[in-house]
N, CA, C and O atoms as a DFTB+ gen file, in Angstrom:
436 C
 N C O
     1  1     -16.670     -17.172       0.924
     2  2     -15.979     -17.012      -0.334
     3  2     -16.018     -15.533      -0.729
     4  3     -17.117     -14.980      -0.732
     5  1     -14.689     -14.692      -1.134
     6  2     -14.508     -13.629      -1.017
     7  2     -14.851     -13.070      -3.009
     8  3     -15.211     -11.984      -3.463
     9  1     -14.489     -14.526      -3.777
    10  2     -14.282     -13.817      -5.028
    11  2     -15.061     -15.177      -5.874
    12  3     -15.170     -16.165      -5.147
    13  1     -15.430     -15.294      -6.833
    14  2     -16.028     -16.462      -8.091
    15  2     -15.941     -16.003      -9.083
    16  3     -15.951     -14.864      -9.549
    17  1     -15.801     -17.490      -9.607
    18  2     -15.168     -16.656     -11.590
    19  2     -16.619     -18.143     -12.057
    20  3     -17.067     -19.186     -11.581
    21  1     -16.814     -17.147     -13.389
    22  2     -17.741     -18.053     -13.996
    23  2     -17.423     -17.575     -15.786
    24  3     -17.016     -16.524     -16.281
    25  1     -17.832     -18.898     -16.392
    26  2     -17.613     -18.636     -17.814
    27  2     -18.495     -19.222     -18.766
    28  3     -18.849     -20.400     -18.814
    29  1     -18.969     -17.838     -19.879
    30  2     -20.113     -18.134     -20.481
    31  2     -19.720     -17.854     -21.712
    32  3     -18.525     -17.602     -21.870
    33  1     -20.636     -17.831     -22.883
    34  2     -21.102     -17.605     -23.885
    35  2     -21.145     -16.273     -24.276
    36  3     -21.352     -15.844     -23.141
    37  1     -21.128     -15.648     -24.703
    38  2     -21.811     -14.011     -25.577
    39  2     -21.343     -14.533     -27.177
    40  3     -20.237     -14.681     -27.697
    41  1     -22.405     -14.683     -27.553
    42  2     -22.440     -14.404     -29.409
    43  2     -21.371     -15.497     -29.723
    44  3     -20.545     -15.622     -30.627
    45  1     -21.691     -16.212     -28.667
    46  2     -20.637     -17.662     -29.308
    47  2     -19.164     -17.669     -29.146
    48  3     -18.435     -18.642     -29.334
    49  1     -18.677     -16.062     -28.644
    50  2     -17.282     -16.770     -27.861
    51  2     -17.261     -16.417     -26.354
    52  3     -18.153     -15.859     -25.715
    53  1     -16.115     -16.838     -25.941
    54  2     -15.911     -17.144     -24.590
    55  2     -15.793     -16.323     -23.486
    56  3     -14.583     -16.195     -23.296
    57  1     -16.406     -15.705     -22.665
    58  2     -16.091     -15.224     -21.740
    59  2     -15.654     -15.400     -20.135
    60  3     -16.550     -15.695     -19.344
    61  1     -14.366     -15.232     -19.672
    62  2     -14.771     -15.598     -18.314
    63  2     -14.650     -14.422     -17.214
    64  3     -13.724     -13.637     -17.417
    65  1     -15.330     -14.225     -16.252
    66  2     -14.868     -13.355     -14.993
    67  2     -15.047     -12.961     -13.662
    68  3     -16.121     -12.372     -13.539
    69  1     -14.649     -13.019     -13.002
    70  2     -14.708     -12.694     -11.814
    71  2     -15.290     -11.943     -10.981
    72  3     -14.767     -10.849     -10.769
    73  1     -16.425     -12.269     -10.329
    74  2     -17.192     -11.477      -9.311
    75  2     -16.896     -11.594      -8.432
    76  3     -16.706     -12.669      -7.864
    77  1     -16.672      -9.938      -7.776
    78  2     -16.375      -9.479      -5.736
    79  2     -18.056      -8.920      -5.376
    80  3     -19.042      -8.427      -5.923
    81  1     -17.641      -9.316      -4.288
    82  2     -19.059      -8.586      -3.444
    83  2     -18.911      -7.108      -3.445
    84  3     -17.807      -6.987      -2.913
    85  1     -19.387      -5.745      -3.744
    86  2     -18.706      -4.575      -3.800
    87  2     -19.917      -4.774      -2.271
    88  3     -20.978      -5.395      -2.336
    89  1     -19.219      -3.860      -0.633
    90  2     -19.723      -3.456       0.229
    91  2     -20.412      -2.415      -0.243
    92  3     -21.614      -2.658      -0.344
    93  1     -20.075      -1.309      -0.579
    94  2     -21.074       0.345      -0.955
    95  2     -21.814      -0.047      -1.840
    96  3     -22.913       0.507      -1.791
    97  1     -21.641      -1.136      -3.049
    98  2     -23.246      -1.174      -3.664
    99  2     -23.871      -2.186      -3.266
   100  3     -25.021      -2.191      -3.705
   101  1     -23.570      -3.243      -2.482
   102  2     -24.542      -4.202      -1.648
   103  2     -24.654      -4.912      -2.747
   104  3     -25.807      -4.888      -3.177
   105  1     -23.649      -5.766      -3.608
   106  2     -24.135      -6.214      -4.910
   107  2     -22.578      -6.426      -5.801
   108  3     -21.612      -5.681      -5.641
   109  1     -22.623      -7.854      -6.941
   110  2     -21.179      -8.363      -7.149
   111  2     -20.807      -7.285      -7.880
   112  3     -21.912      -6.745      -7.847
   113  1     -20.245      -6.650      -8.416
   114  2     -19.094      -6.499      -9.327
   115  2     -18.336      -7.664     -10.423
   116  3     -17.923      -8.740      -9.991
   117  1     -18.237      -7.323     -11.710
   118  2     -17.444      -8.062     -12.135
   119  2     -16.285      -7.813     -13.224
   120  3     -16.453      -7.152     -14.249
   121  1     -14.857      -8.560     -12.780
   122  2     -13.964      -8.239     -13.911
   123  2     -13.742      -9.312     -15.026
   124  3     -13.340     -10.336     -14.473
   125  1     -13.810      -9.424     -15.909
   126  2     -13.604     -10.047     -17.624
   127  2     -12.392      -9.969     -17.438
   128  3     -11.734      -8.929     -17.409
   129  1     -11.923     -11.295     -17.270
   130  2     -10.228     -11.281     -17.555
   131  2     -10.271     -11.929     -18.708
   132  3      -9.181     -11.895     -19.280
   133  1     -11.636     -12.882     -19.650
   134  2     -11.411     -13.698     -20.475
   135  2     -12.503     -12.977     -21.923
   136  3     -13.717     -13.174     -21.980
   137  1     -11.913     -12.367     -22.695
   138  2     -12.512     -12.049     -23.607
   139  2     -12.332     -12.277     -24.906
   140  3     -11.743     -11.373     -25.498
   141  1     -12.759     -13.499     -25.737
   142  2     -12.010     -13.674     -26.425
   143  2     -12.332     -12.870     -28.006
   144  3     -11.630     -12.775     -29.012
   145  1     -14.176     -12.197     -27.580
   146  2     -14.529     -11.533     -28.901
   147  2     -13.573     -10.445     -28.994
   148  3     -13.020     -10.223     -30.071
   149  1     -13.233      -9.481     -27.573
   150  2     -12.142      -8.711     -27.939
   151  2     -11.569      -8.274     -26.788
   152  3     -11.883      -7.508     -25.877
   153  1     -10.251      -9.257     -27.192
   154  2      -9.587      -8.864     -25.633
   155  2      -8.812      -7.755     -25.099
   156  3      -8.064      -7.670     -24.126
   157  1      -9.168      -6.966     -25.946
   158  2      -7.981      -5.426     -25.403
   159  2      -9.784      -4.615     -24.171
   160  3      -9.855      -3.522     -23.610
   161  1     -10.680      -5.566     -24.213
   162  2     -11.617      -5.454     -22.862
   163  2     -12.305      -6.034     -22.415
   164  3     -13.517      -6.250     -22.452
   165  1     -10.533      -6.673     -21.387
   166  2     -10.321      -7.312     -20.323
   167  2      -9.695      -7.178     -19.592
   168  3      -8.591      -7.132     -20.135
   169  1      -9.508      -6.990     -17.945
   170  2      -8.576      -6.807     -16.600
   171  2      -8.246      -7.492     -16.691
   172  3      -8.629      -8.566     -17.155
   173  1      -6.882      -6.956     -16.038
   174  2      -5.384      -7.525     -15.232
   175  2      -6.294      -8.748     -14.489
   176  3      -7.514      -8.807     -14.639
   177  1      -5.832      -9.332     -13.993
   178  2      -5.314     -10.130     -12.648
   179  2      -4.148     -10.506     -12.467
   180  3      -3.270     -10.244     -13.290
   181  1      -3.900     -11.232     -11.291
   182  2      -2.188     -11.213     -10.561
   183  2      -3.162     -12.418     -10.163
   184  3      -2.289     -13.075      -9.596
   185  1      -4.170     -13.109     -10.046
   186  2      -4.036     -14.119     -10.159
   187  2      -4.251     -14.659      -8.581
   188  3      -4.156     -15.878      -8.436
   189  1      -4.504     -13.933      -7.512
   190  2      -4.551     -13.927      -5.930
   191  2      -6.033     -14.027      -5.767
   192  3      -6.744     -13.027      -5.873
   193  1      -6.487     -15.153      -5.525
   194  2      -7.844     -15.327      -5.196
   195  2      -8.302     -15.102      -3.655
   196  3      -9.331     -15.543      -3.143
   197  1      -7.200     -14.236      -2.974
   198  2      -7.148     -14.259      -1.356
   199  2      -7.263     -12.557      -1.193
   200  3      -7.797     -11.843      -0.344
   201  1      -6.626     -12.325      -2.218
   202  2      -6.483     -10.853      -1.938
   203  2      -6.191     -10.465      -3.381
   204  3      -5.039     -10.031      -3.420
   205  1      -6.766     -10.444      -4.591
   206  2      -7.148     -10.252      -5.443
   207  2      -6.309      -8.442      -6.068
   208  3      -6.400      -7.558      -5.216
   209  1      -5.809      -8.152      -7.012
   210  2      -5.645      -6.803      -7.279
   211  2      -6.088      -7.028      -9.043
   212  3      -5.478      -7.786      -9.796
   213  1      -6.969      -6.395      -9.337
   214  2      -7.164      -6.211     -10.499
   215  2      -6.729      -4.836     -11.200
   216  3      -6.623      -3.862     -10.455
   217  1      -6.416      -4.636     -12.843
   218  2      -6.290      -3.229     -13.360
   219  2      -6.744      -3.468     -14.751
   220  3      -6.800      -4.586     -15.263
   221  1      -7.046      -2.422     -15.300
   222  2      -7.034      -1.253     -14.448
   223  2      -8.650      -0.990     -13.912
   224  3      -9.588      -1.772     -14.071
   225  1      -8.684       0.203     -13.303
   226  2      -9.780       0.438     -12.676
   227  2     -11.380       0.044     -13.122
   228  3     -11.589      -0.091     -14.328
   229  1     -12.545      -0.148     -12.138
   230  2     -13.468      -0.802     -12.581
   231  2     -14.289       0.496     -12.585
   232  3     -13.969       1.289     -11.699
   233  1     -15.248       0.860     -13.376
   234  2     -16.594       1.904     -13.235
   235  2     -17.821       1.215     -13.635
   236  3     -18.162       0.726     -14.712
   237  1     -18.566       1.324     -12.167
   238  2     -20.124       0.615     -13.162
   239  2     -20.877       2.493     -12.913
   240  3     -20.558       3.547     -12.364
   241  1     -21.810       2.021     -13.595
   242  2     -22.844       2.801     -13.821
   243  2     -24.204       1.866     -13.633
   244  3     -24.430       0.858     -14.303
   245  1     -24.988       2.346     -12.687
   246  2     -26.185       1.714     -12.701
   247  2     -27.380       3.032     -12.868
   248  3     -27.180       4.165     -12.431
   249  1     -28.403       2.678     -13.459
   250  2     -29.607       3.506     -13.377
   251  2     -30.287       3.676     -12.170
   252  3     -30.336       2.704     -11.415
   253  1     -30.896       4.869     -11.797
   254  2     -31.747       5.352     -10.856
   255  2     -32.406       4.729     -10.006
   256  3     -33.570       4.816     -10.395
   257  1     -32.373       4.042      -8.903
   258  2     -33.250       2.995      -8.396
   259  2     -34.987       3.767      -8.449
   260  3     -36.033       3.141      -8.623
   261  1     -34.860       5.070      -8.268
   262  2     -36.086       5.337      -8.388
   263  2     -36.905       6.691      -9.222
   264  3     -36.372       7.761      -8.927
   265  1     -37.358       6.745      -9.593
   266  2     -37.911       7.623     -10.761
   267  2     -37.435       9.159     -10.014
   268  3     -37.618       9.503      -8.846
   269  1     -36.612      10.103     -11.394
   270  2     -36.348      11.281     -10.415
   271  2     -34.849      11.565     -10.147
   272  3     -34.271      12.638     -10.317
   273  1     -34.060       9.788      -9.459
   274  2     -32.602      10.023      -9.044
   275  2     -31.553       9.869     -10.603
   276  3     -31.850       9.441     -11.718
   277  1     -30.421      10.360     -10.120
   278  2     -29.911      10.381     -10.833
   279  2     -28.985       8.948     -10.922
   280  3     -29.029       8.177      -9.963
   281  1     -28.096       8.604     -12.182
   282  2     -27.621       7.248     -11.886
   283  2     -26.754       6.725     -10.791
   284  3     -27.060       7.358      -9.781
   285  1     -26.092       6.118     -10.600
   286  2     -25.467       5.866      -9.456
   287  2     -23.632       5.525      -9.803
   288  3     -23.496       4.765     -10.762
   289  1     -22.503       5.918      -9.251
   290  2     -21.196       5.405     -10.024
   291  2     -20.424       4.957      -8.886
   292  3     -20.279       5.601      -7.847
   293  1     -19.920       3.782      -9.147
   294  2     -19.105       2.949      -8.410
   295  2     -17.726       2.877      -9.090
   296  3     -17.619       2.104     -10.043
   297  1     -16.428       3.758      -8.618
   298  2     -15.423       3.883      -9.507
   299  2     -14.357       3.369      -8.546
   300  3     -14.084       4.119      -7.610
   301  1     -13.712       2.205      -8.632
   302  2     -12.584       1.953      -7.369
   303  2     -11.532       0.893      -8.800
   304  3     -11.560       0.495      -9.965
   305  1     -10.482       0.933      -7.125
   306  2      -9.749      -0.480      -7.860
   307  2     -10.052      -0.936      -6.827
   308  3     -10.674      -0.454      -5.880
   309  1      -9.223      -2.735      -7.135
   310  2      -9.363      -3.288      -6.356
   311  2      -7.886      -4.010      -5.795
   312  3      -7.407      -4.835      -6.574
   313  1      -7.502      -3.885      -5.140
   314  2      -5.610      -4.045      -5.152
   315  2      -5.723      -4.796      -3.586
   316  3      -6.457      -4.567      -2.624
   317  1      -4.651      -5.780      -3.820
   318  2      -4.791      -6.478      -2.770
   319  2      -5.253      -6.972      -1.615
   320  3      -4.888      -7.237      -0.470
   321  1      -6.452      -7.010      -2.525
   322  2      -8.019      -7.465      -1.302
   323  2      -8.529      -6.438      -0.602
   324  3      -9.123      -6.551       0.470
   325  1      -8.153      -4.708      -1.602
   326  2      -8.823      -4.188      -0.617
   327  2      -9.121      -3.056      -1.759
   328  3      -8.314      -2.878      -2.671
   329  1     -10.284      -2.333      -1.656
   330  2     -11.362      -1.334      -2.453
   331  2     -10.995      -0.131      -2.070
   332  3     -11.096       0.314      -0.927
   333  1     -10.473       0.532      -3.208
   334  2     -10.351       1.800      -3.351
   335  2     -11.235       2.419      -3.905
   336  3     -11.351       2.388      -5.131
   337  1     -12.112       3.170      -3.056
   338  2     -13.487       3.684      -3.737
   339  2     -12.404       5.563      -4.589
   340  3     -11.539       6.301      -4.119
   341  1     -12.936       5.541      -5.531
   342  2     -12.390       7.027      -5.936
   343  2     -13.870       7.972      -5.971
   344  3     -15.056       7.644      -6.021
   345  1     -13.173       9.283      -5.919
   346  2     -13.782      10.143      -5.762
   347  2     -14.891      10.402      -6.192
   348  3     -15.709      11.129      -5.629
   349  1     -15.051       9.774      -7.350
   350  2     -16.158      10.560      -7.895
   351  2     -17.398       9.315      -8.054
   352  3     -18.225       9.250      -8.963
   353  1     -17.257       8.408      -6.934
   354  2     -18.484       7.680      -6.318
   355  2     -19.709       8.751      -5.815
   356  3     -19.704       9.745      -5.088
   357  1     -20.414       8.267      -6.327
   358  2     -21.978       8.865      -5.747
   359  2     -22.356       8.106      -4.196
   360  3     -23.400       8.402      -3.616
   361  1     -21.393       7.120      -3.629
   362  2     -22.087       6.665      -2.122
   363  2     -21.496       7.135      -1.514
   364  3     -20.731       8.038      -1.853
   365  1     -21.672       6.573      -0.088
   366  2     -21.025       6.848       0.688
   367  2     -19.669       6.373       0.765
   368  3     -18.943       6.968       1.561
   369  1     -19.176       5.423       0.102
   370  2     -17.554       4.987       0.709
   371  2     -16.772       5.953      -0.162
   372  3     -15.573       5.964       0.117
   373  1     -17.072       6.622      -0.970
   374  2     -16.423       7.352      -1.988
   375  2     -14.817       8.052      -1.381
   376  3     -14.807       8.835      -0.431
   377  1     -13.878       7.734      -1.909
   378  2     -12.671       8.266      -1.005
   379  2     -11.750       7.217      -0.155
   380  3     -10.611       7.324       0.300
   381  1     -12.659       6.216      -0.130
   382  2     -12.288       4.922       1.397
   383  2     -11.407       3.941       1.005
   384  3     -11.454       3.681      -0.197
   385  1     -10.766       3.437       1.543
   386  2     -10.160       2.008       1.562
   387  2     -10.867       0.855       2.367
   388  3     -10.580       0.696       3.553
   389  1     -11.519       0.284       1.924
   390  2     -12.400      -0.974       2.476
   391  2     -11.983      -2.405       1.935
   392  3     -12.290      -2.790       0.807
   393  1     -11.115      -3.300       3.014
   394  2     -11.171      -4.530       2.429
   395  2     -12.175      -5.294       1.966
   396  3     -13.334      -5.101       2.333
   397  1     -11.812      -6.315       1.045
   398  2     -12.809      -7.345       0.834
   399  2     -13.761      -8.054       1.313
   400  3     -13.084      -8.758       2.061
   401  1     -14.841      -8.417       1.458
   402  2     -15.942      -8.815       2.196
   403  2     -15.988     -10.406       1.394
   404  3     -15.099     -10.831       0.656
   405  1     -17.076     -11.024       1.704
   406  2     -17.018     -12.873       1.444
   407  2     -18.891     -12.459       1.037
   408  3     -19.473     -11.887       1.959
   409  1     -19.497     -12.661       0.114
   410  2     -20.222     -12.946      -0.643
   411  2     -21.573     -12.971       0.703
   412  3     -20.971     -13.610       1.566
   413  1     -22.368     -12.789       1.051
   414  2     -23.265     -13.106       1.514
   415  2     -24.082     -14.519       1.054
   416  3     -24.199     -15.154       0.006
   417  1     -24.575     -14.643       2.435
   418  2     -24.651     -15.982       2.254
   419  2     -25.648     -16.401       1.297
   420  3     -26.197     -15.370       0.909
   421  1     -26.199     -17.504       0.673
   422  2     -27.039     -17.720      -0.706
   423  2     -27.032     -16.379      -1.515
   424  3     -28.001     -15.674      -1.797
   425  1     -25.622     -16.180      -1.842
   426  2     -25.385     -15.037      -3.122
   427  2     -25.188     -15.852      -3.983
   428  3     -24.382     -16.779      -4.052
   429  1     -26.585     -15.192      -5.217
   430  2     -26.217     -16.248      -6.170
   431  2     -25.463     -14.887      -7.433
   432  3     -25.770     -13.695      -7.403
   433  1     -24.484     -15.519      -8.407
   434  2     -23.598     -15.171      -9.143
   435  2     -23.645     -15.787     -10.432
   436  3     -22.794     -15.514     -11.278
């Protein structure tokens, strides 16, 4: 399974969204297509659970895995099942086009 949508709670309204496996951070990603506390932030979908294109673009920011580094940025889209890492990624795919990968196995989400 390449993509899963799950839908919860925050502060009592509804959220739903969609997690990809991102390859360069070894770890899901997720887009909020369902926001109902406030939906002007929430992604596109087209609705392709095979090859997926979301907009607009996703940026996480994660903290330092270890005392010292600096944070880490994962800035891509994701357009028809395939990862556009942009430039100003701190990994290695930074720049790349990498299709979609399928969840590793007992990935829990």
């Amino acid at each position: 399974m390449k993509i899963k949508y799950r839908e919860f709670k925050s502060d009592g309204e509804q959220i739903g969204a969609w997690f990809v496996y991102c390859p360069a951070c070894k770890r899901a990603h997720r887009f909020i297509t369902l926001n109902e506390a406030d939906p002007s932030h929430a992604w596109e979908f087209d609705g392709n659970e095979d090859a997926p294109t979301f907009s607009p673009s996703l940026l996480v920011h994660s903290g330092p895995l270890r005392r010292g580094q600096s944070d880490e940025v994962c800035h891509s889209y994701l357009r028809g099942g395939v990862w556009q890492f942009l430039s100003d990624c701190t990994h290695d795919m930074a720049g790349q086009h990498v299709p979609m990968m399928a969840f590793p196995y007992n990935y829990r989400v």
